[in-house]
TIMARLO-543139 format. One record per residue (C-alpha): residue in one letter; z, y, x. Coordinates in pm, whole numbers, padded with zeros to 5 digits, always signed. Example, Ala and Ser with C-alpha at 12.3 -4.5 7.8 and 13.67 -1.06 7.14 Angstrom:
a+00780-00450+01230s+00714-00106+01367
//
This chain:
x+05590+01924+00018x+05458+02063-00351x+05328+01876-00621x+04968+01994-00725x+04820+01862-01081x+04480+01614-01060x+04157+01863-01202x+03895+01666-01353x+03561+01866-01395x+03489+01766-01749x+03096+01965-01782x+02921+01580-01803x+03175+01347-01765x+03155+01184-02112x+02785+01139-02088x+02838+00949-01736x+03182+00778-01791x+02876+00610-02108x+02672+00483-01903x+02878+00322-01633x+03144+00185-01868x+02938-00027-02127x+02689-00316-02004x+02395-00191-02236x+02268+00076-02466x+02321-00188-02762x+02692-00117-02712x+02685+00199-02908x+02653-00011-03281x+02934-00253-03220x+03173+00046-03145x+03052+00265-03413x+03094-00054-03706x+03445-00090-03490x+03577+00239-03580x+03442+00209-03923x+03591-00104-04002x+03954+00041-03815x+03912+00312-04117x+03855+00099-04392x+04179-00124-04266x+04378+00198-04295x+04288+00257-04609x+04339-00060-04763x+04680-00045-04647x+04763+00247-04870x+04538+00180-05194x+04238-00062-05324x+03947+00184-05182x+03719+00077-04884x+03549-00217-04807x+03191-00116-04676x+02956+00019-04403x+02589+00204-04437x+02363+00214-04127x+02128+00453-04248x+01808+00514-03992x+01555+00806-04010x+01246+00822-03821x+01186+01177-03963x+01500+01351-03773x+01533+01050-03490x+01893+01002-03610x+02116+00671-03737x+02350+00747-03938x+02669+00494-04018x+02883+00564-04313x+03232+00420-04437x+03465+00449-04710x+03764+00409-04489x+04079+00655-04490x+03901+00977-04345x+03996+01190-04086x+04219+01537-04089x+04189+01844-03869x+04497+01746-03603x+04331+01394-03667x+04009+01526-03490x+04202+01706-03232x+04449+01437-03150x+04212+01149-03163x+03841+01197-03199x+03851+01473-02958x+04069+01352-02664x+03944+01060-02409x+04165+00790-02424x+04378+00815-02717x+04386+00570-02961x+04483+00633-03330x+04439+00262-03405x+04584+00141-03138x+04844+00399-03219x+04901+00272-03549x+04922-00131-03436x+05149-00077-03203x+05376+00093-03496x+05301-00165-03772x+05345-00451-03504x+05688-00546-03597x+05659-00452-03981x+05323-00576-04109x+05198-00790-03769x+04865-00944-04004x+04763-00593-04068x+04807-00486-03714x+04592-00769-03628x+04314-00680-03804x+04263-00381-03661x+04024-00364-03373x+04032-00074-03145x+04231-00034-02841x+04112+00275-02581x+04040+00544-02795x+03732+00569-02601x+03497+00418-02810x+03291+00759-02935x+03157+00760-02544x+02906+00490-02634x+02721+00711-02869x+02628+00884-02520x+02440+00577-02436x+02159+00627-02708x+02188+00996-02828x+02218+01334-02710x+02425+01493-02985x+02689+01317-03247x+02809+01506-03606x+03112+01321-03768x+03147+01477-04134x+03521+01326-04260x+03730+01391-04555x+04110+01234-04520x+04235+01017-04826x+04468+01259-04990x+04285+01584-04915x+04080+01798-05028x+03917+01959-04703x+03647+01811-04513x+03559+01886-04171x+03215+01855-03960x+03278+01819-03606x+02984+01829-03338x+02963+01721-02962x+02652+01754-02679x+02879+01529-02449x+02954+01871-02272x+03340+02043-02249x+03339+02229-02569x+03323+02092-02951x+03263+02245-03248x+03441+02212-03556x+03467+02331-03864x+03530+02321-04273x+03235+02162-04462x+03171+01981-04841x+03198+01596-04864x+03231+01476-05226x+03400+01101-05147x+03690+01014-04879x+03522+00824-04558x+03333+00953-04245x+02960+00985-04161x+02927+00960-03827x+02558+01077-03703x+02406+00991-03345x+02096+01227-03304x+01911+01014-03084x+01708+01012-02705x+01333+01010-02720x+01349+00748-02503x+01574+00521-02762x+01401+00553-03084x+01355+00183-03047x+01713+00181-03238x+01564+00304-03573x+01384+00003-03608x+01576-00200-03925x+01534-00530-03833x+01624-00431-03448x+01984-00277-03667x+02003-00612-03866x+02003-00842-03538x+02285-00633-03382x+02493-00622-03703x+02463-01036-03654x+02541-01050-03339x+02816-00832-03348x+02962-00787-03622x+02879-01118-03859x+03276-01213-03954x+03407-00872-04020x+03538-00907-04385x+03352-00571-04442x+03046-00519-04627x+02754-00392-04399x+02449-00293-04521x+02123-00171-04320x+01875+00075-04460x+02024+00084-04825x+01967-00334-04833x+02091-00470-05209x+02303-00725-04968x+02490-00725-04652x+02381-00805-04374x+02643-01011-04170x+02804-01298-04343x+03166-01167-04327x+03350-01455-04314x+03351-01773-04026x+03307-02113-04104x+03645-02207-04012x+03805-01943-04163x+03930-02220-04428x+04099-02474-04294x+03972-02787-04506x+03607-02628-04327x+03383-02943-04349x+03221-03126-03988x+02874-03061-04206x+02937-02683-04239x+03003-02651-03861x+02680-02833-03824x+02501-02554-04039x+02619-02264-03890x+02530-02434-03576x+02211-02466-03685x+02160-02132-03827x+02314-01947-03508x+02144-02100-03282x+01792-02240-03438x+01621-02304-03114x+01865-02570-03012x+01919-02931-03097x+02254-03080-03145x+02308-03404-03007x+02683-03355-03149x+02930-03139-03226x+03259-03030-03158x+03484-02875-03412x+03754-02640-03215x+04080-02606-03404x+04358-02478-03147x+04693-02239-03115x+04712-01995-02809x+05018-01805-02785x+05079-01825-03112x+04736-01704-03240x+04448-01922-03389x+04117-02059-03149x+03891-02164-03371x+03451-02231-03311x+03230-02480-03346x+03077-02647-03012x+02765-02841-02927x+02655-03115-02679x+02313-03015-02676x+01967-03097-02515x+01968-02813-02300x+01982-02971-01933x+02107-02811-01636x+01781-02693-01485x+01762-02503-01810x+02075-02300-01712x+02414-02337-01921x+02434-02314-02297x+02579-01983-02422x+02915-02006-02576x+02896-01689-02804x+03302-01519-02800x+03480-01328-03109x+03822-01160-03037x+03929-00989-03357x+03599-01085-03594x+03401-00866-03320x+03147-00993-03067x+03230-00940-02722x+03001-01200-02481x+02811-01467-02468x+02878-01574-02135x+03257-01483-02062x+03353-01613-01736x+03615-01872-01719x+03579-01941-02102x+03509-02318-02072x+03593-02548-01742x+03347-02546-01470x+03171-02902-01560x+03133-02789-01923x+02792-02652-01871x+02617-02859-02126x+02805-02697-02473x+02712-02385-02664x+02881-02295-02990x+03100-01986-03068x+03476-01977-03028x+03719-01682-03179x+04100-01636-03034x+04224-01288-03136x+04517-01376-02839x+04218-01280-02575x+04256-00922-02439x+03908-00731-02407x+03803-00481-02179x+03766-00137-02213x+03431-00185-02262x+03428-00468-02461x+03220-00665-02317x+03444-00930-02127x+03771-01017-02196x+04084-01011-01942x+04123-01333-01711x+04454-01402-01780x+04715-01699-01917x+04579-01690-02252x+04183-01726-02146x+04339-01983-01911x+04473-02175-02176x+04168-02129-02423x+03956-02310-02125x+04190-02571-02107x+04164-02657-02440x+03800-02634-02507x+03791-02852-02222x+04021-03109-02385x+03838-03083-02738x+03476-03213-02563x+03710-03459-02345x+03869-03618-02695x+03548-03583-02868x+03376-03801-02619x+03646-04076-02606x+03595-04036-02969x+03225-04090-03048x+03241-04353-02742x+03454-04567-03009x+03308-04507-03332x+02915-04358-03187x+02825-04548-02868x+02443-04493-02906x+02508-04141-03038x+02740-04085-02697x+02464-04267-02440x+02201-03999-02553x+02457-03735-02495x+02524-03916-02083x+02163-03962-02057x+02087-03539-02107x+02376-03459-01916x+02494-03702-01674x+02530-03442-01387x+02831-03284-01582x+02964-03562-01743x+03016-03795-01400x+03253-03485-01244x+03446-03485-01598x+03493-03840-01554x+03554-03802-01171x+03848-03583-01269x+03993-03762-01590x+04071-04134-01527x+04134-04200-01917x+03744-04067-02019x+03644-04271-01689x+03726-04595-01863x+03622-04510-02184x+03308-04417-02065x+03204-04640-01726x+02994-04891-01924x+02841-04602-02144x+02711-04407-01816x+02366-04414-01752x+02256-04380-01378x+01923-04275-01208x+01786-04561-01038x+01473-04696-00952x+01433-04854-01283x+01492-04554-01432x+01827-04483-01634x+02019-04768-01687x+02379-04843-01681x+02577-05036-01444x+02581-05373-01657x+02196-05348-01684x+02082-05321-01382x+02324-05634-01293x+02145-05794-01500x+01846-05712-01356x+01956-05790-01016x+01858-06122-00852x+02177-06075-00614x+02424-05992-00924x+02669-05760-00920x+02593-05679-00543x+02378-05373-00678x+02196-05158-00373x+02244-04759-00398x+02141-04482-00192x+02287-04093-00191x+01972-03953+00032x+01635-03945-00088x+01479-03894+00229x+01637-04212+00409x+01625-04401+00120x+01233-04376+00135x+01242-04623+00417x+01421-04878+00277x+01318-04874-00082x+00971-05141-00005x+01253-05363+00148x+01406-05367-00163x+01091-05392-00398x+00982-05675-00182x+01297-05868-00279x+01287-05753-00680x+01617-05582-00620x+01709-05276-00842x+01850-05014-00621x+02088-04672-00742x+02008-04310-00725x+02350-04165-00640x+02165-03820-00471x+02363-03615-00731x+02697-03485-00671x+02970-03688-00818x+02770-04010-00885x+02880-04208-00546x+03269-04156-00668x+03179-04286-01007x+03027-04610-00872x+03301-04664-00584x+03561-04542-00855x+03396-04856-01116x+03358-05141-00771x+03729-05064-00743x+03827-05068-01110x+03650-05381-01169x+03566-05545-00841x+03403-05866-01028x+03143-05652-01163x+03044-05468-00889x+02986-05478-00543x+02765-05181-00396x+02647-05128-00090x+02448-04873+00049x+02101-04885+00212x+02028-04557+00361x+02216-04534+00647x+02212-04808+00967x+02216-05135+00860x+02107-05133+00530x+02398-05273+00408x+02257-05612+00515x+01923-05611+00445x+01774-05642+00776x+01894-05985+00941x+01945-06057+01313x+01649-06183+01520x+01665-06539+01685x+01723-06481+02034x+01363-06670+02094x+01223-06428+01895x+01364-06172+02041x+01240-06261+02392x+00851-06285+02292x+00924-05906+02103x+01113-05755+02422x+00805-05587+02579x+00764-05399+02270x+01102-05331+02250x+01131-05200+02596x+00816-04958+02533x+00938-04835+02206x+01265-04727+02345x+01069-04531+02619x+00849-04357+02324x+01185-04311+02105x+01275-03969+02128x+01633-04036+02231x+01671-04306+01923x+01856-04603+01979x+01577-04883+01908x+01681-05237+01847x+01474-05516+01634x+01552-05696+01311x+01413-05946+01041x+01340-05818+00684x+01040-05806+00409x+00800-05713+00372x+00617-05772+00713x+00352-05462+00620x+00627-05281+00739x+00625-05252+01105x+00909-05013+01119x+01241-04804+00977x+01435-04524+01080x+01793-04471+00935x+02075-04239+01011x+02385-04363+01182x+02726-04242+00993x+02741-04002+01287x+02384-03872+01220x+02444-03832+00838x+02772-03614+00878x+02560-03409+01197x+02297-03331+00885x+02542-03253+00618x+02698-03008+00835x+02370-02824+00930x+02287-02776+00589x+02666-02712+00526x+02591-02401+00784x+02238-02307+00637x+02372-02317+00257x+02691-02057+00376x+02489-01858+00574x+02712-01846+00862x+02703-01595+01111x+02451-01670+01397x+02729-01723+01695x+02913-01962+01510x+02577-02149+01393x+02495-02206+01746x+02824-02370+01795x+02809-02565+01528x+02447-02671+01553x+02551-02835+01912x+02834-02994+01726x+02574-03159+01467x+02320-03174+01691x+02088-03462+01699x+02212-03740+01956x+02115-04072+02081x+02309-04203+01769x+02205-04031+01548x+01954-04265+01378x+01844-04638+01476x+01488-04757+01478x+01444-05070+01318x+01156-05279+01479x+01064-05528+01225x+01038-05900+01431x+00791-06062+01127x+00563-05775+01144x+00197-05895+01279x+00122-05589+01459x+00420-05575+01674x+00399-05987+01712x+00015-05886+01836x+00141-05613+02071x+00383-05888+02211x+00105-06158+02252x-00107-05916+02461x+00157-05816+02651x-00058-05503+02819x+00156-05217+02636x+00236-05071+03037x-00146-04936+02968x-00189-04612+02792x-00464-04761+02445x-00118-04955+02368x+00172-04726+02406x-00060-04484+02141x-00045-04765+01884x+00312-04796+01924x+00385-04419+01938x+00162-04382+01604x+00386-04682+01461x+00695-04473+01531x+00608-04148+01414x+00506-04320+01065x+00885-04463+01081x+01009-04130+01131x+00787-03958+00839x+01067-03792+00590x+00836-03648+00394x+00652-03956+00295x+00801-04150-00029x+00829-04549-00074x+00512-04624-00181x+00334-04412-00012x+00514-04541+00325x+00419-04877+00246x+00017-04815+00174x+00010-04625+00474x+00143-04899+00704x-00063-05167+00533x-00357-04942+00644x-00227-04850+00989x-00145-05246+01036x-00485-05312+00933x-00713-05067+01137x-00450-05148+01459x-00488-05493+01445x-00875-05439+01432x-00865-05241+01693x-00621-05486+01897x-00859-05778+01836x-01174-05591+01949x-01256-05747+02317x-01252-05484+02606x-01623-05437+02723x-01648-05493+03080x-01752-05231+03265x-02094-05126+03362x-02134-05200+03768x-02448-05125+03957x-02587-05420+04118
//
């Protein structure tokens, strides 16, 4: 067996290795201000020079231009660095000064020495003109993204690089200034490096962070908050003051009044002063959709394209922690804010109820804060007590379409009743009945039963009603049919799962959510399947349509069995809500019992 060397066939590799390593074509300014800014760091490490970038655009030759004053490059420089894929002078250098001078290899920010490919990504053609600190030579060095470069001796009156992206037709977009300005925000807003667009009298990014001191005020978090992010409003903030292995997290968050339909607030990420994402995977705990802010940890590692950072212990451990700064926060404002705090619940109750589900401490800080949907509207768990005739035996539902039967039985008694449709809610409310069983008692009304609200019928009763019984259970599809008592009597009717039905349902749309594959749907659709318990229809016994059916007693003939069978398909309407349920069987009630009334006409016979 022989060994054989790897070929690579360079003619267009740069060019393509561009455009498949970086996200997006805006890429190209946050490397370019990178390597600038790496310069100037080197030379402030030997004397005073250096401390500023030009980003110089030029509609007449379609070319950017960004300047520094850093250190300069020399020939074997070019060569060694500028020229070869993958090799890092900076990182070169950090990894030397590590032990010796650890702040100043922390400030430096390149890694991969491959940040020159994302020039590729807006122009055809890049000219770096350099002069090294300490020499008197300067060189111009030229690149088409091909396999040759051209390099050679040239005049350059100050130490620094110009490095010159002649640009695409079809990204001339890039010359515009205040298109330059936004990127040099977004990207580059904390470097403590002057960076000026289009010959501006002041720079453009602010160069420092907010928390950069420590004694940083709550009010100047709330400014920069407001500045970076002017479209949002702050219901309250978070400031973010943290250690990961043994380097700073600092940022500013926000509970805002962006809701969940809206899609997550961004949570804009810094790693060395530079931008690298506004939404990082894994940055914040899964419930923490509701914050946005920016957060800087120089311990997270970025990608060779910048644009993420590494999931590993130390992004691990910055989650954890922003999740326990909005956890403390809320116990917090709960003690000193409470009104401040039920605004936040109210916007953001969906993510709040599964922090509390998972954090006993914030539970009981927070249970009498927590506003809940009901049919009230929001109201917390002591309110709606309150407003219960029955006390803290408080009615709730988690299914919207079964609760549609019930809900007239409750309005008809004055009874508030619980919306607990959205994940987590049900655990909160079983998680508060057990933590304070004298101040609540739920039960649930969507499911058989009715947790009580439809009472036995009197076995008299029940007798005069058992032809209609008997006929319904014929019409009922399978149903179990039995009869009960309950307000108010417009309502002839109610259909409700069975325990057994409800978990048949979950798991169909358990099977229709994970898109399982069509053999094992089958199966598990005769698993769920609908059964003879799957649901029970409720006959109500005070109802004057079914006590007329009864008197008449003729339901064997085909005019009656219809009026039943209509009767029952209204019971099993899902699609109908409470309200409209209840108009619809006053009506029906109304035109049936006309139509019951109405004398048969005998007959015409020929005499």
């Amino acid at each position: 067996m022989t060994s054989h060397a790897i070929r690579i066939a360079l003619d267009g590799v740069v060019k393509l290795l561009s455009q498949n390593l970086y996200g997006e074509p805006d890429a190209f300014l946050r490397e370019m201000i990178q390597n600038a800014h790496d310069s100037i760091t080197k030379r402030r490490g030997i004397d005073d020079g250096g401390g500023r970038i030009d980003i110089a655009p030029d509609r007449a030759r379609a070319t950017i231009a960004i300047h520094d004053d850093g250190i300069g490059l020399s020939e074997e420089e070019i060569h060694a660095h500028v020229s070869t894929i993958g090799r890092s002078g900076t990182g070169e250098l950090r990894e030397t000064l590590r032990a010796g001078d650890p702040a100043r290899a922390a400030s430096l920010i390149g890694q991969f020495g491959i940040g020159l490919l994302s020039a590729f990504l807006v122009a055809d053609r890049v000219t770096i003109v350099t002069r090294r600190l300490g020499e008197d030579a300067a060189w111009r060095w030229e690149f088409d993204g091909g396999t040759q470069y051209e390099l050679a001796p040239t005049e350059r009156a100050a130490v620094g690089t110009t490095v010159t992206l002649h640009l695409k037709p079809s990204m001339h977009e890039f010359m515009s200034v205040e298109r330059l300005e936004g990127l040099v925000r977004r990207y580059a807003d904390f470097l403590p490096v002057e960076i000026r667009v289009a010959g501006a009298a002041s720079p453009t990014n602010a160069m420092a962070a907010p928390w950069d001191h420590e004694a940083a005020s709550d009010d100047t978090l709330r400014r920069f908050f407001a500045r970076r992010f002017p479209k949002e409003r702050a219901l309250t903030h978070v400031a973010l003051r943290g250690e990961v292995l043994g380097e700073p997290l600092r940022g500013v968050l926000a509970i805002t009044d962006r809701t969940i339909e809206l899609g997550q607030g961004r949570i804009d990420l810094y790693v060395r002063r530079m931008f690298v994402s506004g939404h990082q995977p894994g940055l914040r705990p899964p419930w923490a959709t509701f914050v946005q802010g920016v957060v800087a940890c120089d311990a997270l590692a970025p990608t060779a394209s910048r644009d993420r950072v590494v999931h590993d212990a130390a992004l691990a451990e910055v989650s954890r922690l922003i999740g326990q700064a909005i956890f403390e926060h809320l116990r917090a404002i709960a003690a000193r804010d409470p009104a401040t705090l039920a605004g936040a619940l109210r916007w953001h109750s969906h993510a709040i109820l599964a922090l509390c589900a998972e954090h006993e401490e914030l539970f009981r800080d927070l249970a009498d804060l927590m506003p809940l949907k009901s049919t009230l509207g929001a109201r917390t768990i002591a309110e709606l007590v309150r407003e219960n005739p029955d006390g803290p035996r408080l009615a709730y539902y988690c299914h919207g379409p079964s609760a549609q039967q019930v809900l007239p039985l409750c309005s008809a008694r004055g009874m508030p009743v619980l919306d607990l449709a959205e994940p987590y809610a049900e655990r909160f409310v079983l998680a508060y009945a057990s933590a304070w069983p004298e101040r609540l008692q739920p039960f649930r009304i969507d499911e058989a039963g009715a947790g009580g609200l439809l009472a036995r019928v009197p076995a008299a009763e029940a007798m005069r009603l058992r032809p209609v019984l008997r006929a319904a259970e014929a019409l009922a599809r399978r149903e179990r049919v039995e009869l009960a008592a309950f307000d108010p009597p417009g309502v002839a009717a109610v259909r409700l799962e069975t325990r057994r039905g409800r978990g048949a349902r979950e798991l169909r749309a358990a099977v229709e959510h994970l898109g399982t594959p069509s053999f094992l749907s089958a199966a598990l659709a005769d698993v769920g399947g609908a059964g003879a318990d799957s649901a029970i229809l409720y006959l109500n016994a005070a109802s004057p349509l079914l006590v007329a059916l009864a008197r008449r007693n003729r339901l064997a003939k085909e005019p009656d069995r219809t009026v039943l069978g209509v009767l029952l398909d209204r019971a099993r309407d899902a699609d109908v809500d409470a309200e409209e349920r209840a108009r619809a069987f006053e009506d029906l009630s109304r035109a049936l019992e006309w139509a019951l009334s109405t004398p048969e006409e005998e007959p015409d016979v020929e005499r």
